[in-house]
N, CA, C and O of each residue as an XYZ file, in Angstrom:
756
protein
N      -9.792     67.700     48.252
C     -10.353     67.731     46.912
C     -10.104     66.382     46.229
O      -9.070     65.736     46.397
N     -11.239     65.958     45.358
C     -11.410     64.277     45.136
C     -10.414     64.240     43.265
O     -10.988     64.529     42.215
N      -9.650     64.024     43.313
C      -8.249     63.700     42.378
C      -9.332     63.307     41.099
O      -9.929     62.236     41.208
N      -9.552     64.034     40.069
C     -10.425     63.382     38.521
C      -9.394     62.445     38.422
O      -8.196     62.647     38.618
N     -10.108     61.100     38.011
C      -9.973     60.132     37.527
C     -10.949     60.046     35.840
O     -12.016     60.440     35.369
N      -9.587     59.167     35.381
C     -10.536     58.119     33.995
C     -11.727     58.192     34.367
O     -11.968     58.471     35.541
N     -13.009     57.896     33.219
C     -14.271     58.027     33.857
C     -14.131     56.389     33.929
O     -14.730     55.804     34.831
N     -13.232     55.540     32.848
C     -13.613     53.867     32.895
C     -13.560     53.572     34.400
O     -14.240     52.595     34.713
N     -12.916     54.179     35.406
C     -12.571     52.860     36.568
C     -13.385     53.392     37.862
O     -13.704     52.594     38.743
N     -13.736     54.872     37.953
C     -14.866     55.452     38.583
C     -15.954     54.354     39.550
O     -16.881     53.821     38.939
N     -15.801     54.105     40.859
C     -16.646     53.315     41.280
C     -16.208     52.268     41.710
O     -16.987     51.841     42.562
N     -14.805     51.196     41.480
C     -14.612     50.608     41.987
C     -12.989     50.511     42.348
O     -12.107     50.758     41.525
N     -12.725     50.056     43.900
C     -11.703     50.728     44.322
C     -10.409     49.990     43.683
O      -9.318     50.560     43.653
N     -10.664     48.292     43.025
C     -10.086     47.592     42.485
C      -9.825     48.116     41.304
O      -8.668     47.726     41.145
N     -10.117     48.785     40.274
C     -10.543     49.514     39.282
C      -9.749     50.837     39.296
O      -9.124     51.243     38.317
N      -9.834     51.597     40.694
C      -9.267     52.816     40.892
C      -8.020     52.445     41.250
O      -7.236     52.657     40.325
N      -7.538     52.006     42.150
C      -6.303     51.189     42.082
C      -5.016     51.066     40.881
O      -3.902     51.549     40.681
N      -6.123     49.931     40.141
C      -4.899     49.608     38.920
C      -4.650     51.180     38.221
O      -3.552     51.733     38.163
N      -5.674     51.628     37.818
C      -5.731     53.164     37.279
C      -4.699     53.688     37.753
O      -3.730     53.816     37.006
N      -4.605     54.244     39.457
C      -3.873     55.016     40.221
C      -2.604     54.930     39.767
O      -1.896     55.869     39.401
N      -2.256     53.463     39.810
C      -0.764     52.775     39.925
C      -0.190     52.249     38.791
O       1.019     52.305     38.570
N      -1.282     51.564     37.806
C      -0.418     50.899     36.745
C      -0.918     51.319     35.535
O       0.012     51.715     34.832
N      -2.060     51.411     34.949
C      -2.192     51.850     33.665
C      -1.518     52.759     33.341
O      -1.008     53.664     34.001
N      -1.503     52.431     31.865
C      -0.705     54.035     31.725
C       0.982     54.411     31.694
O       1.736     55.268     31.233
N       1.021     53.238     32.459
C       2.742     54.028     32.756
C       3.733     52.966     32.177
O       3.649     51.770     32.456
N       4.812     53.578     31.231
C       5.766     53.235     30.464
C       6.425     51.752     31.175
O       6.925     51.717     32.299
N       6.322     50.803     30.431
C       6.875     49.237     31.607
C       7.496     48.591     30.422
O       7.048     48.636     29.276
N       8.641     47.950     30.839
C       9.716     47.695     30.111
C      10.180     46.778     30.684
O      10.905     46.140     29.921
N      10.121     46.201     32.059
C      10.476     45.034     32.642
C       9.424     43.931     31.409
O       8.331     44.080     30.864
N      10.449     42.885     31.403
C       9.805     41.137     30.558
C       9.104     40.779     31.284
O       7.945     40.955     30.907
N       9.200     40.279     32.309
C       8.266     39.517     33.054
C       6.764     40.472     33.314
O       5.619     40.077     33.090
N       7.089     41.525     33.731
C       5.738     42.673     33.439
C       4.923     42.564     31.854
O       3.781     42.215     31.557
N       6.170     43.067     30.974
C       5.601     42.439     29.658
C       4.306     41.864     29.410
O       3.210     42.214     28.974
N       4.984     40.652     29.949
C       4.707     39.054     29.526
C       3.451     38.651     30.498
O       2.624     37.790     30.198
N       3.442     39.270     31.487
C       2.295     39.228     32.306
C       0.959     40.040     31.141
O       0.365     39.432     30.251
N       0.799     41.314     31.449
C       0.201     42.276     30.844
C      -0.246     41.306     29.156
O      -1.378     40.827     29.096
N       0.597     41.139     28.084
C       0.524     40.564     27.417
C      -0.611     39.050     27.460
O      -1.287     38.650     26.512
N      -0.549     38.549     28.594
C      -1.184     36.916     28.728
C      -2.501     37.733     29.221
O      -3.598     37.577     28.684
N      -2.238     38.742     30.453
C      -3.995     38.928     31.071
C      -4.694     39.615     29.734
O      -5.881     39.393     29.493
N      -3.866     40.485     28.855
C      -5.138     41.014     27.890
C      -5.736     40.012     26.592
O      -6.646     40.109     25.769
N      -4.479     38.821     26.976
C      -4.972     37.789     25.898
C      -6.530     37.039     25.928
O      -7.378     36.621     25.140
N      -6.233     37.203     27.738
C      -7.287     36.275     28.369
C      -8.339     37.255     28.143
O      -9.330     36.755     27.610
N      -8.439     38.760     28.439
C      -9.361     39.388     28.647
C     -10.192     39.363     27.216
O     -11.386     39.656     27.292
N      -9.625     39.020     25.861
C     -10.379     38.869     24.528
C     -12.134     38.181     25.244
O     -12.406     37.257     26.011
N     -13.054     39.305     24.427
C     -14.325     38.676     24.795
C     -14.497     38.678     25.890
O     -15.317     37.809     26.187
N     -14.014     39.425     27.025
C     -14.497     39.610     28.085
C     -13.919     41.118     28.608
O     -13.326     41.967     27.943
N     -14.290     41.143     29.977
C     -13.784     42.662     30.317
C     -12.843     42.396     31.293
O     -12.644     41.437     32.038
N     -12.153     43.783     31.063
C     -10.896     43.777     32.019
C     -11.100     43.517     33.196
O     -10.456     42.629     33.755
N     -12.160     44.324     33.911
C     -12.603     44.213     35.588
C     -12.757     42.283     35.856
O     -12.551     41.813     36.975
N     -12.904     41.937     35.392
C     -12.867     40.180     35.102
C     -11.975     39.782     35.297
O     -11.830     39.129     36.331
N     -10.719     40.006     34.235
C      -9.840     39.661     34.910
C      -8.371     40.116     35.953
O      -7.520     39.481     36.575
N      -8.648     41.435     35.727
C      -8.393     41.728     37.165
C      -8.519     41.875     38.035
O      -7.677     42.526     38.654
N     -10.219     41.122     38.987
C     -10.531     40.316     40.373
C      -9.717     38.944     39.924
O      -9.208     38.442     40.926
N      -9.495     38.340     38.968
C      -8.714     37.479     38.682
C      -7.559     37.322     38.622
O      -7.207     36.312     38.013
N      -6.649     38.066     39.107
C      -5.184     38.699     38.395
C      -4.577     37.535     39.600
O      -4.041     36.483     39.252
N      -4.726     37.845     40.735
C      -4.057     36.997     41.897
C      -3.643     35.495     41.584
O      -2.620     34.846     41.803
N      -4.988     35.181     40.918
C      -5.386     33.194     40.388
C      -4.285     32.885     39.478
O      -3.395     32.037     39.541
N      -4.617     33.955     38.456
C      -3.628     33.861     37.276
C      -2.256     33.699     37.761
O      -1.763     32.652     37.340
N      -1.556     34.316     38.430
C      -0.464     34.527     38.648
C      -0.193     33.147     39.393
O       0.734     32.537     38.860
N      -0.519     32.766     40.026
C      -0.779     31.112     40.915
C      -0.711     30.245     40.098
O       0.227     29.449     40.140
N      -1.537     30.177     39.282
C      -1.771     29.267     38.332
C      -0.703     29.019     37.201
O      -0.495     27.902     36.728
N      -0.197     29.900     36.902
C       0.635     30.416     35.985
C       2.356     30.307     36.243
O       3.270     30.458     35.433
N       2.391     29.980     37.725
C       3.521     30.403     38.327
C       4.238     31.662     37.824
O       5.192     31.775     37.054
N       3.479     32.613     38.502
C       3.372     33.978     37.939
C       4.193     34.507     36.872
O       5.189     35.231     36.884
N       3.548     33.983     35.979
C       3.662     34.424     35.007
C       5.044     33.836     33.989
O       5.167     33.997     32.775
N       5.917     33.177     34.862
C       7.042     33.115     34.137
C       7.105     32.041     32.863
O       7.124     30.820     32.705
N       7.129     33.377     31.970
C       7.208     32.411     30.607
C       7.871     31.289     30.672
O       7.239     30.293     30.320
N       9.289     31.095     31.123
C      10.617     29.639     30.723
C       9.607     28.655     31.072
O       9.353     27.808     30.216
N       9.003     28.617     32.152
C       8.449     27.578     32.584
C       7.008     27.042     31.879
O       6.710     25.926     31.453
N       6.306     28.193     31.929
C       5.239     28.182     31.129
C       5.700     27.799     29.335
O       4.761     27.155     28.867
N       6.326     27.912     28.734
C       6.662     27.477     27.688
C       7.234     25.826     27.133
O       7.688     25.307     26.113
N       6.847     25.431     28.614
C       7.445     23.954     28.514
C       6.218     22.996     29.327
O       6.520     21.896     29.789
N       4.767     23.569     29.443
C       3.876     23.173     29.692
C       3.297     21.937     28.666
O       3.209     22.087     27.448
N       3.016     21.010     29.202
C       2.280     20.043     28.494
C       0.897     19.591     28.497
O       0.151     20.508     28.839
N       0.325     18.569     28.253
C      -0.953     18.398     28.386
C      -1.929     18.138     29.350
O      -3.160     18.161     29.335
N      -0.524     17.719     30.745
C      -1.180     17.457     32.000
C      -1.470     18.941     32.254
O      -2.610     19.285     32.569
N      -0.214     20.068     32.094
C      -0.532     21.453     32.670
C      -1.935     22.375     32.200
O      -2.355     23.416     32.705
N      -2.526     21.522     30.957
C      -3.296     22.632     30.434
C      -4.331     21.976     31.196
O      -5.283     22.723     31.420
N      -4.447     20.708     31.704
C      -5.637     20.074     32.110
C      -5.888     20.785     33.296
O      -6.807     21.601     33.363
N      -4.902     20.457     34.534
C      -4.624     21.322     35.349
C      -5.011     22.632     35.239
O      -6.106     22.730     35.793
N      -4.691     23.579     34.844
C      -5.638     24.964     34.188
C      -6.928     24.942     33.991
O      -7.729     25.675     34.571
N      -7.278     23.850     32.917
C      -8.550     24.022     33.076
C      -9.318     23.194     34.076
O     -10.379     22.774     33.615
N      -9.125     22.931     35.024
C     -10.149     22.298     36.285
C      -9.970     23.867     37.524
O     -10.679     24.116     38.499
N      -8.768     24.666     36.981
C      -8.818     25.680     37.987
C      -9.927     26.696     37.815
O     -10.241     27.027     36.672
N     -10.589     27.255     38.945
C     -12.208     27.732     38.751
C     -11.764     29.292     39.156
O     -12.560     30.210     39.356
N     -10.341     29.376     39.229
C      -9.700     30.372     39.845
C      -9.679     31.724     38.437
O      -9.759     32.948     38.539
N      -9.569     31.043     37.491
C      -9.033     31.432     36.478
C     -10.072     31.370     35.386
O     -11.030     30.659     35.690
N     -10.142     32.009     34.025
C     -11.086     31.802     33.058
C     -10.192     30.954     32.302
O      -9.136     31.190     31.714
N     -11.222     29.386     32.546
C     -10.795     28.110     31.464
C     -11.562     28.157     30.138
O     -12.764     28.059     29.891
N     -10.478     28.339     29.362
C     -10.597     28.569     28.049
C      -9.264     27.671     27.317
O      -8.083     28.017     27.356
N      -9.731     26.633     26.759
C      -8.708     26.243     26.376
C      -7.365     26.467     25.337
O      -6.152     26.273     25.273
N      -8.580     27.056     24.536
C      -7.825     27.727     23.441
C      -6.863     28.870     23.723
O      -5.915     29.168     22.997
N      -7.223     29.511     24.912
C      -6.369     30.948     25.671
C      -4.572     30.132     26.557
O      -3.405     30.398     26.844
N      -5.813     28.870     26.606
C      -4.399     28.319     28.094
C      -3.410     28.174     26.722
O      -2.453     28.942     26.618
N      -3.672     27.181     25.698
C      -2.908     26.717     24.905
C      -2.276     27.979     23.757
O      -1.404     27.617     22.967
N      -2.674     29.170     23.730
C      -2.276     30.071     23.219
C      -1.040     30.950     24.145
O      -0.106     31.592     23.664
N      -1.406     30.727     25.792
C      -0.373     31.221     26.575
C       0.847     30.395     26.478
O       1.990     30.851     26.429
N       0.537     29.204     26.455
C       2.165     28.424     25.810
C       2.540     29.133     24.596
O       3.499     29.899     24.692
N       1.888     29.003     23.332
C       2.513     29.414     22.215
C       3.310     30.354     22.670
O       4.525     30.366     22.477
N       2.422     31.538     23.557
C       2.971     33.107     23.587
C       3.913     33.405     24.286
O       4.584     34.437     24.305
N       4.010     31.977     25.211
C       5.800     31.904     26.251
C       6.380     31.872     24.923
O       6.859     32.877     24.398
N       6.329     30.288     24.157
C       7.457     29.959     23.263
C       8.008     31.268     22.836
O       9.080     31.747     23.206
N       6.787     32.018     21.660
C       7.362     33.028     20.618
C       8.412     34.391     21.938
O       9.615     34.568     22.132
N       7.164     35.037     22.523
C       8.383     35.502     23.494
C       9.966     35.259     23.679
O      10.928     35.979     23.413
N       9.880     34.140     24.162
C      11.627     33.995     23.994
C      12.229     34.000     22.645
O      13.448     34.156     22.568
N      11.505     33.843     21.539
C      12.060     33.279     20.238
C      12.176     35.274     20.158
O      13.164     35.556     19.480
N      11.536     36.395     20.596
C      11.378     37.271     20.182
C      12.801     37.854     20.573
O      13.641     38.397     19.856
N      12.816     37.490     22.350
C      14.023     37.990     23.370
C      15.266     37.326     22.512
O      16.321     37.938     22.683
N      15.325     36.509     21.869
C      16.798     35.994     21.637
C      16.688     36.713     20.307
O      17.880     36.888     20.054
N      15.827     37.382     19.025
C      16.109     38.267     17.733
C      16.560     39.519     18.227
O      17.479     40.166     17.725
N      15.677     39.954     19.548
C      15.844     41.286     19.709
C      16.641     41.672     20.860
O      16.872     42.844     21.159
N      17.079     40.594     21.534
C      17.880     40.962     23.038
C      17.065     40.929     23.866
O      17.346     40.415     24.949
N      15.325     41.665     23.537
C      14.521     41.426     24.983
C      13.295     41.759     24.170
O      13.538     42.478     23.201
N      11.979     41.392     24.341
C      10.821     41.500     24.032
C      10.674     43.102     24.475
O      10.234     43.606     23.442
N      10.735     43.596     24.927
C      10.709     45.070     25.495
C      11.581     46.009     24.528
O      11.030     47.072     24.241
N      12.613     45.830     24.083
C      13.148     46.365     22.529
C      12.285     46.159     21.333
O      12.028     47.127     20.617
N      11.804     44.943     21.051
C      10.930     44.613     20.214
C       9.709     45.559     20.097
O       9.465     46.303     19.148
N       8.895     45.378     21.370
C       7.831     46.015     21.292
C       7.789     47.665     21.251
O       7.008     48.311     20.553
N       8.661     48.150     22.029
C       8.492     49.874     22.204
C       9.157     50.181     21.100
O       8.973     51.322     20.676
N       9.965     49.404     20.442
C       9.997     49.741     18.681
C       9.477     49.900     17.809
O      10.077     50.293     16.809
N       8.079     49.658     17.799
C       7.353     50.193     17.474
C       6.672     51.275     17.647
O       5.604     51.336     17.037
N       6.982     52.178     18.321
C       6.927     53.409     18.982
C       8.250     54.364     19.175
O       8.116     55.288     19.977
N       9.477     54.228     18.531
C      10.579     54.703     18.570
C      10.958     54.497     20.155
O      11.689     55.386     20.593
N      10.675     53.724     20.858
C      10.914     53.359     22.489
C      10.429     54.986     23.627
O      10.863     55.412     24.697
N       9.207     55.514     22.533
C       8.798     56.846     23.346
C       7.493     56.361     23.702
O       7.142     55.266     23.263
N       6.697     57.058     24.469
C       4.921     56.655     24.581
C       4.317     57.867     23.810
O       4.527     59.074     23.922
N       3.307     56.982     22.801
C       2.919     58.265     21.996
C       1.896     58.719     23.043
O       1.503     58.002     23.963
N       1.439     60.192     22.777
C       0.910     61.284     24.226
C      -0.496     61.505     22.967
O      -0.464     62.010     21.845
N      -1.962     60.708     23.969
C      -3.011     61.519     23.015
C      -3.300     62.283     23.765
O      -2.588     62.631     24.707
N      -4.738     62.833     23.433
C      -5.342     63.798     24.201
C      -6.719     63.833     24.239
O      -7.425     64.804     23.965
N      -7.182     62.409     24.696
C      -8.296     62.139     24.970
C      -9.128     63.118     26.035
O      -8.652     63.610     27.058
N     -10.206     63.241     25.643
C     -10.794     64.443     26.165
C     -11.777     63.630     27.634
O     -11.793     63.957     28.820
N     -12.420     62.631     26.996
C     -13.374     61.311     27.209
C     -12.816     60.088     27.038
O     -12.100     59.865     26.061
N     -13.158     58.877     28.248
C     -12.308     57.988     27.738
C     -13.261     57.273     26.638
O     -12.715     56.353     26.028
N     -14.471     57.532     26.331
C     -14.833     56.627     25.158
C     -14.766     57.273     23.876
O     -15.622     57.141     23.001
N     -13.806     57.922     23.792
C     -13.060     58.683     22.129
C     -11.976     58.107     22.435
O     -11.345     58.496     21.452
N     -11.143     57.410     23.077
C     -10.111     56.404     22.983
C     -10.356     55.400     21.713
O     -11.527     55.215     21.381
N      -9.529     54.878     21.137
C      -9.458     53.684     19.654
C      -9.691     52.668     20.561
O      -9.531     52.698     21.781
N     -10.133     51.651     19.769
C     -10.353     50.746     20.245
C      -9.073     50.157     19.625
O      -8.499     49.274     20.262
N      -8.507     50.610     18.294
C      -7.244     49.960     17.601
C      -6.938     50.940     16.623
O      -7.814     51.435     15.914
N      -5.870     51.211     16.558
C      -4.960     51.941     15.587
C      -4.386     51.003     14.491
O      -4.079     49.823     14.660
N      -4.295     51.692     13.376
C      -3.310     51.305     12.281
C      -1.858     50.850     12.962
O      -1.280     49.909     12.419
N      -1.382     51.331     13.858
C      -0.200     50.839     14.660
C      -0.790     49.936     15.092
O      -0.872     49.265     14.063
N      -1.471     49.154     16.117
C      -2.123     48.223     16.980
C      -2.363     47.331     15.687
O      -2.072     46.177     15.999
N      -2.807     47.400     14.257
C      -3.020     46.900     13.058
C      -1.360     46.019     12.749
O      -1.183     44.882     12.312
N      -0.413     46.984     13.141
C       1.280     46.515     12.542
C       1.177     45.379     13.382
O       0.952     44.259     12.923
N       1.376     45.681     14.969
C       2.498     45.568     15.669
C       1.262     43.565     16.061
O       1.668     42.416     16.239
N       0.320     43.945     16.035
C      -0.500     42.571     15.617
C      -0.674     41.706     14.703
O      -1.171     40.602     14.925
N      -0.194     42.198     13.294
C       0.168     41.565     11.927
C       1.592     40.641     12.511
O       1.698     39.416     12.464
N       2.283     41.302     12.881
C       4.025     40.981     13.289
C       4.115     40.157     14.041
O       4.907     39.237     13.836
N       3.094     40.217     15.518
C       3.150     38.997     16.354
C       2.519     38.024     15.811
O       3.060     36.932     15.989
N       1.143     38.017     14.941
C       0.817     36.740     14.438
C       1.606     36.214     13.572
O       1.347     35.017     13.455
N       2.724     36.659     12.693
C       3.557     36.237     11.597
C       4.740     35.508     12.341
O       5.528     34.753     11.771
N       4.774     35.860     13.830
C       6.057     35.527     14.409
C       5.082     34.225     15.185
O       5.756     33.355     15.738
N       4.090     34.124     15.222
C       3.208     32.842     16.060
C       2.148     32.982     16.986
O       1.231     32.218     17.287
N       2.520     34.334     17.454
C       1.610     34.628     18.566
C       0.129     34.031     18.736
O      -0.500     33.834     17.697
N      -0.322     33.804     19.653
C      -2.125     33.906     19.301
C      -2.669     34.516     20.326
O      -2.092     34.664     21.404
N      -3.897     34.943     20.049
C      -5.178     36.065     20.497
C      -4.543     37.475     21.083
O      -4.519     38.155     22.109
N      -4.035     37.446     19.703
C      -2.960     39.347     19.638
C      -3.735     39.769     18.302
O      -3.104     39.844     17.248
N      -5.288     40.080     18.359
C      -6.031     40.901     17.696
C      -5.748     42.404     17.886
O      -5.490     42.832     19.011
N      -5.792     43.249     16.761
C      -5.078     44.711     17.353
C      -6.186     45.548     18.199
O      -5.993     46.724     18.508
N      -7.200     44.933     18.496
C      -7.846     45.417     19.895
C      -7.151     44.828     21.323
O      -7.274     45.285     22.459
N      -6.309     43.549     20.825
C      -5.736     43.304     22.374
C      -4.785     43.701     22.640
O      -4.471     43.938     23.806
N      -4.015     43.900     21.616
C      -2.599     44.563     21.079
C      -2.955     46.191     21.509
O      -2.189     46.909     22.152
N      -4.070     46.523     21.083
C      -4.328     48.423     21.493
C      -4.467     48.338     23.009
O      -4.284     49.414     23.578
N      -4.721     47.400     23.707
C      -5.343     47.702     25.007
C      -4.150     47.369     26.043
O      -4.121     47.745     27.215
N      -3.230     46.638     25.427
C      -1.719     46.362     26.166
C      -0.843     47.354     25.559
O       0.297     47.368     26.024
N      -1.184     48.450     24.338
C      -0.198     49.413     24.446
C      -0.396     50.247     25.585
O       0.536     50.497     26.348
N      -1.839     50.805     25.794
C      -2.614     51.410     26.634
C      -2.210     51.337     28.197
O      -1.911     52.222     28.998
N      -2.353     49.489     28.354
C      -2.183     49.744     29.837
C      -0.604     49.353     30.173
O      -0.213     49.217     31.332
N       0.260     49.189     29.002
C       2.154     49.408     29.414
C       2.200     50.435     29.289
O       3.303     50.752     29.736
N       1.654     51.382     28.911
C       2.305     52.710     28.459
C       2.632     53.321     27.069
O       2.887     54.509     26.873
N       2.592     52.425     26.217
C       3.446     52.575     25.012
C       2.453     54.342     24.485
O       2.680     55.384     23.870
N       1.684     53.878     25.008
C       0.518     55.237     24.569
C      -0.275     55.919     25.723
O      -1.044     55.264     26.427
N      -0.084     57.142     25.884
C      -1.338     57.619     27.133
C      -2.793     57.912     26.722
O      -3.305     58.744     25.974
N      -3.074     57.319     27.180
C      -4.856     57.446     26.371
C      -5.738     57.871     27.846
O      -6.959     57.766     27.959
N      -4.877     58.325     28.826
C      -5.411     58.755     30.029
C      -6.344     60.071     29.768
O      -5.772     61.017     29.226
N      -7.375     60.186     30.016
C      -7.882     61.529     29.786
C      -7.121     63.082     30.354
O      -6.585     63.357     31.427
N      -7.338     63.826     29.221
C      -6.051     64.795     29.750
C      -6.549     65.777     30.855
O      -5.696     66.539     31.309
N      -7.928     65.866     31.390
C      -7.809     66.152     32.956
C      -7.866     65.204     33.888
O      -8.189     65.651     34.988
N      -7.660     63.990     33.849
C      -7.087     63.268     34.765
C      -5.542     63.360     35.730
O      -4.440     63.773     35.370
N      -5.839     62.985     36.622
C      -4.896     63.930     37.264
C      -3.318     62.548     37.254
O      -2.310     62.594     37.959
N      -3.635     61.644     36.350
C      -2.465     60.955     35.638
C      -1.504     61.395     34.896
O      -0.290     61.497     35.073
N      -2.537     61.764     33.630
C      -2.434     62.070     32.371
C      -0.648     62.858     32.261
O       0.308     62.591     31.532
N      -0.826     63.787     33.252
C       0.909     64.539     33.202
C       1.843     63.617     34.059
O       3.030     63.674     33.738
N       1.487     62.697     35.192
C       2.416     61.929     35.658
C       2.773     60.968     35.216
O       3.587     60.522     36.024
N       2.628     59.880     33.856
C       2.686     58.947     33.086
C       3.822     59.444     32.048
O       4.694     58.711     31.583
N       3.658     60.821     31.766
C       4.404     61.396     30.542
C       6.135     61.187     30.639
O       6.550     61.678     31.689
N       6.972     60.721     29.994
C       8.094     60.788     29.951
C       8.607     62.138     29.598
O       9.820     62.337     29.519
């Protein structure tokens, strides 16, 4: 018997995949974070399936992901970035992923770890909807409204609370899995 899935990822196995394994589920590791955080930055104005056939590049490019390093990028590195065809060159995104190393750590040293920070806004629980359909999912909540006011006040950039809703979504902070999906109860804390 064929396991209901989300109707979003239906059709492609790259798609069914991340679904299977990562959306959805409560993540609290930094470097996960901080990953998740940069791909939905990138994904602004474009779609996810984009950049996750892209996810591999990024991580290459990026030296996966690790903020310390990435936060001490200069002007040769962004050039570098953008001649990579691996990746969506956007300059304004590359130079916003520095900012978003810097503030990151500036966040980890107020709060002990960016991962306290963020699921604090959620009392460190995942709020549980009960999406019936995934297109009655928010595109952004009055929460996704806070917790995006806060990162831009702290420096962040392209943390609109649609990118901010779509990285609560796929860390976990919220299940927006449809509730006959056969996720929906294995995500739940």
């Amino acid at each position: 018997m064929e396991k209901h899935r989300c109707g979003w990822c239906i059709g492609d196995p790259l798609y069914e995949a991340y679904h299977d394994l990562e959306w959805g589920v409560p993540l609290y590791d930094e470097d996960q974070l901080f990953e998740f955080l940069i791909l939905e930055t990138f994904q602004a104005g474009l779609s996810w399936i984009t950049i996750l056939r892209k996810r591999e590049n990024f991580r290459a490019a990026f030296q996966n992901f690790d903020y310390k390093k990435i936060a001490q990028y200069n002007s040769t590195d962004i050039e570098h970035l953008m001649a990579d065809a691996g990746i969506v060159r956007n300059r304004l995104k590359i130079k916003a992923t520095i900012t978003n190393a810097q503030q990151f750590m500036k966040v980890q040293d107020e709060f002990g770890s960016f991962s306290k920070y963020i699921w604090g806004f959620v009392n460190h629980k995942p709020i549980q909807n009960a999406v019936k359909h995934y297109k009655e999912a928010p595109a952004n909540t009055s929460l996704s409204d806070t917790i995006s006011k806060d990162l831009k006040q702290r420096g962040f950039k392209f943390v609109g609370s649609t990118v901010i809703y779509a990285h609560m979504q796929a860390t976990g902070m919220v299940n927006d899995h449809e509730v006959n999906c056969f996720r929906y109860n294995e995500v739940k804390l």
